[in-house]
C-alpha positions in Angstrom: 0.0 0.0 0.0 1.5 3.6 -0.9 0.7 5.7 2.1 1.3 8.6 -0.3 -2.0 8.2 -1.9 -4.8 9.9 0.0 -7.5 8.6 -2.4 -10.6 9.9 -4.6 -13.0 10.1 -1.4 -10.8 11.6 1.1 -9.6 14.5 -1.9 -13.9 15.3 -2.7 -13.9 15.7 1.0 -11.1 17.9 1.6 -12.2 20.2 -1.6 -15.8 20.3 -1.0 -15.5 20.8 2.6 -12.2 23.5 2.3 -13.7 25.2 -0.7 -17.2 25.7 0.9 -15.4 26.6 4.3 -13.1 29.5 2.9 -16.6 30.9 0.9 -18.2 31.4 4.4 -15.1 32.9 5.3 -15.0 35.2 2.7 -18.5 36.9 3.4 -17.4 37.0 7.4 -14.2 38.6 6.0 -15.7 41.1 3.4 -18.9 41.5 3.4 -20.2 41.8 7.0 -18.3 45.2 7.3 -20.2 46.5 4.2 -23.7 44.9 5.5 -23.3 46.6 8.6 -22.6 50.0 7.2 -25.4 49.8 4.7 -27.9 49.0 7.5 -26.3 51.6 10.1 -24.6 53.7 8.2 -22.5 53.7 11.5 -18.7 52.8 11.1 -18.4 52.1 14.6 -19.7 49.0 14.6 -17.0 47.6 12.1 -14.1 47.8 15.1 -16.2 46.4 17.6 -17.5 43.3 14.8 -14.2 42.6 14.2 -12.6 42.3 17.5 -15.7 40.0 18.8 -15.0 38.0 15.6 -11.5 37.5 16.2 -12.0 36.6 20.0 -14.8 34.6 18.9 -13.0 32.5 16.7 -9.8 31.8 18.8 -12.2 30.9 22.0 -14.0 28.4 20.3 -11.2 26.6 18.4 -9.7 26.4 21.4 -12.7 24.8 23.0 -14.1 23.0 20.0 -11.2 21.5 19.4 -10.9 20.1 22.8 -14.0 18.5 22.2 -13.8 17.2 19.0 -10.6 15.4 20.6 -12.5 14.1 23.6 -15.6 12.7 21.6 -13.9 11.7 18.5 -16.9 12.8 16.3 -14.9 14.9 13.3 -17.2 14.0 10.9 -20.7 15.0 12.8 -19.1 18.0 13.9 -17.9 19.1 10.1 -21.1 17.7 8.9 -24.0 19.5 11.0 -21.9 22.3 12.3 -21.7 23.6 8.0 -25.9 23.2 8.2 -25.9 25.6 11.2 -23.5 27.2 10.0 -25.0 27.9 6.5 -28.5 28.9 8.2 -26.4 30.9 10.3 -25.6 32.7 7.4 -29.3 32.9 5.6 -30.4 34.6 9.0 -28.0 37.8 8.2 -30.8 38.5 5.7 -33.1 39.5 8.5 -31.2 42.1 9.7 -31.6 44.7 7.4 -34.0 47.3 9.6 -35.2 48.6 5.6 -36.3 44.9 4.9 -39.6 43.8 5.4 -38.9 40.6 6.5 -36.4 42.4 9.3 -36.5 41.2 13.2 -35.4 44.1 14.1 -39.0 46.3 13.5 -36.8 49.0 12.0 -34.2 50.0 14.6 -30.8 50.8 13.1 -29.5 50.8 16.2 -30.8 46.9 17.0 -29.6 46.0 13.6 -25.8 46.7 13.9 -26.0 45.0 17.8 -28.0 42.0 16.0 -25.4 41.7 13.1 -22.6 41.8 15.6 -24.1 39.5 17.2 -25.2 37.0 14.4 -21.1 37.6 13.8 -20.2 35.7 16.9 -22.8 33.2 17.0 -21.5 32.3 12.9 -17.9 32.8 13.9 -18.7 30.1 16.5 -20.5 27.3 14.4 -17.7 28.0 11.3 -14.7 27.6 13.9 -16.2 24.3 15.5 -16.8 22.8 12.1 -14.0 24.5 10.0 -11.1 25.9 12.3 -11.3 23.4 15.1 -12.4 19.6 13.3 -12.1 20.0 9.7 -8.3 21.2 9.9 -8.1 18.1 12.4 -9.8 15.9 10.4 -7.0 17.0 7.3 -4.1 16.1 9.5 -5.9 12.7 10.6 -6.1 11.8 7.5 -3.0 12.8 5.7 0.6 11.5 6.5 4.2 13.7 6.1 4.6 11.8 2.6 1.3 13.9 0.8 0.4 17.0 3.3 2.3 19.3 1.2 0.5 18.3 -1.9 -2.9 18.0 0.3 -2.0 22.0 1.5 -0.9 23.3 -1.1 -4.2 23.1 -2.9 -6.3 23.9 0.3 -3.9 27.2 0.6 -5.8 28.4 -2.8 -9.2 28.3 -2.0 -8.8 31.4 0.0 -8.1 33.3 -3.1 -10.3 31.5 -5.2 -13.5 31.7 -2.9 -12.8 35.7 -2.5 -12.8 36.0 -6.5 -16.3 33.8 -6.3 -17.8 35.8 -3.7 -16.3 39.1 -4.7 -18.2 38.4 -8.6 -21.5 37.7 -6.9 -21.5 40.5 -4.3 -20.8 42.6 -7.3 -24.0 41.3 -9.3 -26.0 41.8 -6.1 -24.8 44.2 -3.3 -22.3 46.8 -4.9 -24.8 48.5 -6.7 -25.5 50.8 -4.2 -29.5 51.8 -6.0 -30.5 48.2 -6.3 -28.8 46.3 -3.5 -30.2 42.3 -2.8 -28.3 41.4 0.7 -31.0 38.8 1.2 -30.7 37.3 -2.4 -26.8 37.1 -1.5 -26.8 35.5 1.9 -29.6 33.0 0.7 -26.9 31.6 -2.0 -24.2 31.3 0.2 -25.9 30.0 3.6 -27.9 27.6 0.8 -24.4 26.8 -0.3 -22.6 26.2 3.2 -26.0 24.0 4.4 -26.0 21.8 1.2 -22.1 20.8 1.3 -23.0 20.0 4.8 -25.6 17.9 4.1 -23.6 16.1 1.3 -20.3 15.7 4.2 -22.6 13.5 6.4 -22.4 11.1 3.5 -19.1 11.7 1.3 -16.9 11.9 4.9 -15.1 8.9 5.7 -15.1 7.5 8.9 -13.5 9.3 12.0 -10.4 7.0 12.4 -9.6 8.7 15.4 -11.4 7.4 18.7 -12.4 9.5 21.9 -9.4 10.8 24.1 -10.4 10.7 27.4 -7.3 10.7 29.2 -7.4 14.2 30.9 -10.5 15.9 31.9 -12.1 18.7 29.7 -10.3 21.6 31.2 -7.1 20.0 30.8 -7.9 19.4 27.6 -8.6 23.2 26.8 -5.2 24.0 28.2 -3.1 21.3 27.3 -0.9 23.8 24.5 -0.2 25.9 26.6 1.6 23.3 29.6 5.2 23.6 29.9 6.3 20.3 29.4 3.8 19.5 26.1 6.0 23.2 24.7 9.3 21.5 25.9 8.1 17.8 24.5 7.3 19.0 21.0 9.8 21.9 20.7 9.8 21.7 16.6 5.8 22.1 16.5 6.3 25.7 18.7 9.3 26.7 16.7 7.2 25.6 13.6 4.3 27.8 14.9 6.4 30.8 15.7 7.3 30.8 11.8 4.0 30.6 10.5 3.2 33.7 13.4 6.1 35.9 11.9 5.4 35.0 8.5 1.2 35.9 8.8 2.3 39.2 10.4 4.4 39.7 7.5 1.8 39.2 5.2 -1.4 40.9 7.3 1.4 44.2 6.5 -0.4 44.5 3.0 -2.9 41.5 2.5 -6.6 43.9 4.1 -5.1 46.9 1.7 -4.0 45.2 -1.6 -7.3 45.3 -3.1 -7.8 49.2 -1.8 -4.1 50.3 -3.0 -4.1 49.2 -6.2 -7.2 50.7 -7.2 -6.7 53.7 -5.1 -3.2 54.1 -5.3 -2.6 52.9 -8.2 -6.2 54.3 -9.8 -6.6 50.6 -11.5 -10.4 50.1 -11.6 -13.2 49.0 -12.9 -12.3 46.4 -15.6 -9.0 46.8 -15.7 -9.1 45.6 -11.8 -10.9 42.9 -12.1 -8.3 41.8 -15.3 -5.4 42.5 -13.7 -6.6 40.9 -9.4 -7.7 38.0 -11.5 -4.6 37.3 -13.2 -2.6 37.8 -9.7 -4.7 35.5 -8.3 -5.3 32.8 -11.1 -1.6 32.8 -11.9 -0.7 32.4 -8.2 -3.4 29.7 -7.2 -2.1 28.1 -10.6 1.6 28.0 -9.8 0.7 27.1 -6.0 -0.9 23.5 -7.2 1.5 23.2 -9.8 4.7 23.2 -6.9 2.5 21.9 -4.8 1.7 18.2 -6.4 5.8 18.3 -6.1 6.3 19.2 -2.9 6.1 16.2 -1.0 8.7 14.7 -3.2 10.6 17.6 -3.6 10.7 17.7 0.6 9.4 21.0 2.2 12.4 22.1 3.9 13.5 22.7 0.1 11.2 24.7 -0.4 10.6 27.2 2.4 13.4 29.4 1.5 12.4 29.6 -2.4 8.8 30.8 -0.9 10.1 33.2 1.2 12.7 34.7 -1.3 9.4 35.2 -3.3 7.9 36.7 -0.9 10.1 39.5 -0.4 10.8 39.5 -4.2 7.3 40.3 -4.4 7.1 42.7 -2.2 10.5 44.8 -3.7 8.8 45.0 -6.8 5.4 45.9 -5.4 7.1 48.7 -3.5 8.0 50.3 -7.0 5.8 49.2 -10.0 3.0 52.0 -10.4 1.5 50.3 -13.8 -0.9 47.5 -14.8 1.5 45.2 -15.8 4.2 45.5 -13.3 1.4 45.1 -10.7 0.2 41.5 -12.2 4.2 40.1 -12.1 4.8 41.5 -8.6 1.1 40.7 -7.4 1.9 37.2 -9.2 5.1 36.9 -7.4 4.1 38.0 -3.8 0.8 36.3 -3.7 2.4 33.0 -5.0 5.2 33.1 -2.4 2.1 34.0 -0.3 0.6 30.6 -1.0 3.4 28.6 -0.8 4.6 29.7 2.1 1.4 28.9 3.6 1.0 25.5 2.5 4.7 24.8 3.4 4.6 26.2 6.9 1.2 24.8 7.3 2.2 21.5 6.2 4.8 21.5 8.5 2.6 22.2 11.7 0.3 18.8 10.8 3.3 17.1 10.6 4.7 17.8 14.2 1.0 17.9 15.6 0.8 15.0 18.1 -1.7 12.7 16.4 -3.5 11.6 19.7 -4.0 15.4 20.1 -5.2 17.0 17.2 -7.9 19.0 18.3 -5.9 20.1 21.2 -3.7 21.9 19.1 -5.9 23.8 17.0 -6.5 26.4 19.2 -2.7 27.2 19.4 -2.7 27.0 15.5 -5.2 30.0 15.6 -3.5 31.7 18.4 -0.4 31.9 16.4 -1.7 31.7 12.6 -4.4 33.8 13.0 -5.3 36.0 16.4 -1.7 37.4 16.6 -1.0 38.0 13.2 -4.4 40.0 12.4 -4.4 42.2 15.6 -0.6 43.0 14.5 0.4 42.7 10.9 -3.0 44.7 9.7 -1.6 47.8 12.5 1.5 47.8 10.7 0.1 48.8 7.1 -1.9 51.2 8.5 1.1 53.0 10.4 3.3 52.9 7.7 0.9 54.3 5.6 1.4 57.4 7.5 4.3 58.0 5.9 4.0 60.7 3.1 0.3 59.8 3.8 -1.6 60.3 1.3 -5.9 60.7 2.0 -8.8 60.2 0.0 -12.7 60.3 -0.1 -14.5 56.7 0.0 -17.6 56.1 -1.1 -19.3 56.4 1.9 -18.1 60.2 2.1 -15.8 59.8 4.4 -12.4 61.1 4.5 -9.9 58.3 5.4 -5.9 57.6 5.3 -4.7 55.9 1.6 -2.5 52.9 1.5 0.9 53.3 0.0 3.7 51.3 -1.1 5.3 51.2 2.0 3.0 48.0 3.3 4.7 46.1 0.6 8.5 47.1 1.9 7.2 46.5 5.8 6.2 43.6 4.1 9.6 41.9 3.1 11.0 43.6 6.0 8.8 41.1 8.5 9.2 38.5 6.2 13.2 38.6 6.5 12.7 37.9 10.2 10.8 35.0 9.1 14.2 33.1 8.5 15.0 33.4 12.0 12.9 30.8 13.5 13.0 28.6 10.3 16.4 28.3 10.7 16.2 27.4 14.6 13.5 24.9 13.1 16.5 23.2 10.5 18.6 22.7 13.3 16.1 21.4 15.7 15.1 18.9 12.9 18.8 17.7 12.3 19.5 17.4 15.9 16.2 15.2 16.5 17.7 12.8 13.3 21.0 12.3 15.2 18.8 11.8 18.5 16.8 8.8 16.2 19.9 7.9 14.6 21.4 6.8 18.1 18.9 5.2 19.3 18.4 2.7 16.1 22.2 2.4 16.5 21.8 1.1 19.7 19.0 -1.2 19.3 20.4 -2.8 16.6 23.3 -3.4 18.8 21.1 -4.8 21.2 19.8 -7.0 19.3 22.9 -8.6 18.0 
């Protein structure tokens, strides 16, 4: 048998229920702040959405995931928790206080409390069936010999998901006279409850059983214990790359879309042409490397990701035209995805396979939480230098983007090295450790 192989069932799953996943994503990541400003015309509620969001998220990974461990039940838990999680989503089209199907009689004011509260309750069923057992059910059932090819294609869908979502919002909610928030959240939450629906039959087993060795608190803090850091030292250092590296890329990734058409005064079709071929060209060459990578070996490839990376960014920091922004957007956003497959690939690998779901709430900690609360307050204080300001189209006067994200961009990403390179020689030194120790049972055995 070639463990390499993951098989036509187990690749369905890991499309239909990644691709779905990052979809719902998208609309949590860029369209609630739009939703909420059309129904409030408040921006203060944006701030507040977001943080909840965040916390939210983290919080239940970290709890979800210690249940998903303790019960065993991956599959029920992707399964049902995309239904709720797609009507979760439908409900969003209540809120609207100009609807006449509204909850909220009216009340602007209940509306934006109701929305940022339909955030976290979403937020909660997407993390316990996405964040917390769907990334653990991908590292049950993958193996070090195909997780990079396995991540590398799940590293796309964000991308790919945004350019779906993006086309239909702009059918049905950017034209500002005619919007159709209900028609929009119908399709997507119709979307998320029907691939859940098809899970509870395309899953595969749960080959992992209940782990009821601690009790539940334990359980919740188990990543965070002293001696589970000190026993899987490669997995931390592994996770303190992926942190640096997010942060590095949260410098530019919430602006891109705003700077180049801003900035740059690339809109309209030319936009669309130009994000799409960024994006398609990137997701393309991401695959492409990826279905390599496992045989290639990851180590090889983290430093070509990175090097494009801050390629990428160099060339960002200075192109001002259509075409130079498609080879550096194709450049950064591909050493973007790599990178994220690599790293990611790397943190299944050293993930404790008794304890998945433990982990994934240190996964979000460290991938996620830090990197957005950080990375995204970077762009915006660099953009204060030689700040430039402009007129959105809400009327309000706010602070431009500007190259700079893309320099404080490579400039993170240099530090990135750092902690990989701690990671090479933690690696080599483990070998030797393994090396001995054959050594000496073979000895023994003679």
């Amino acid at each position: 048998m070639n463990n390499s192989k993951v098989g036509i069932r187990k690749w369905l799953s890991f499309i239909l229920a990644g691709f779905v996943g990052q979809i719902a994503w998208a609309i949590e990541n860029n369209y609630l702040n739009l939703y909420v400003f059309d129904c409030t015309s408040q921006y203060n509620f944006i701030p507040i959405m977001t943080a909840c969001s965040a916390a939210a998220a983290t919080l239940t990974t970290l709890l979800m995931g210690a249940v998903s461990d303790r019960i065993g039940k991956r599959k029920s838990l992707i399964s049902f928790g995309y239904i709720i999680w797609g009507v979760s989503i439908i409900l969003f089209a209540f809120l609207d206080p100009g609807s006449t199907l509204s909850f909220v009689n009216g009340s602007v004011m209940m509306s934006g409390v109701m929305i940022v509260v339909m955030d976290c309750v979403m937020t909660f069923f997407g993390s316990t069936a996405n964040d917390a057992a769907f990334n653990a059910f991908v590292t049950d059932n993958t193996n070090e010999r195909n997780r990079g090819k396995v991540e590398s294609v799940l590293s796309v869908f964000p991308l790919i998901s945004m350019i779906l979502v993006v086309l239909v919002g702009g059918f049905l909610v950017e034209d500002k006279s005619n919007t159709h928030w209900d028609i929009f959240f119908y399709i997507f939450g119709g979307i998320t409850i029907i691939s859940g629906i098809i899970c509870i039959f395309l899953l595969p087993k749960d080959i992992k059983g209940p782990n009821k060795e601690e009790n539940y608190f334990q359980n919740v803090i188990h990543g965070f214990k002293p001696s589970v850091i000190k026993n899987n030292k490669i997995l931390y250092i592994v996770l303190a790359a992926f942190m640096v590296f997010s942060i590095g890329i949260q410098c530019f990734m919430p602006y891109f879309m705003v700077y180049v058409q801003q900035a740059l005064n690339i809109k309209e079709m030319d936009f669309t042409i130009t994000l799409g071929v960024v994006l398609l060209s990137a997701s393309i060459i991401t695959v492409v490397v990826g279905a390599f990578m496992d045989k290639i070996g990851k180590n090889r490839l983290i430093f070509p990701a990175l090097g494009l990376n801050i390629l990428g960014g160099i060339i960002m920091f200075f192109v001002r035209e259509k075409v130079g922004v498609m080879i550096g957007g194709t450049i950064l956003m591909s050493g973007y995805l790599l990178g994220t497959a690599v790293l990611g690939a790397k943190i299944r690998d050293y993930t404790p396979t008794k304890e998945t779901g433990l982990f994934q709430g240190v996964r979000m900690i460290f991938a996620v939480l830090i990197p957005m609360v950080t990375g995204p307050y970077i762009g915006l204080g660099v953009s204060n230098i030689n700040a430039v300001t402009y007129t959105n189209e809400y009327g309000i006067e706010v602070t431009r983007p500007n190259e700079y994200i893309f320099l404080f961009t490579s400039i993170v990403l240099l530090l990135t090295f750092i902690p990989v390179i701690f990671m090479l020689i933690e690696e080599k030194k483990a070998k030797l450790v393994t090396q001995e120790v054959k050594e000496e049972n073979n000895e023994t055995t003679i």
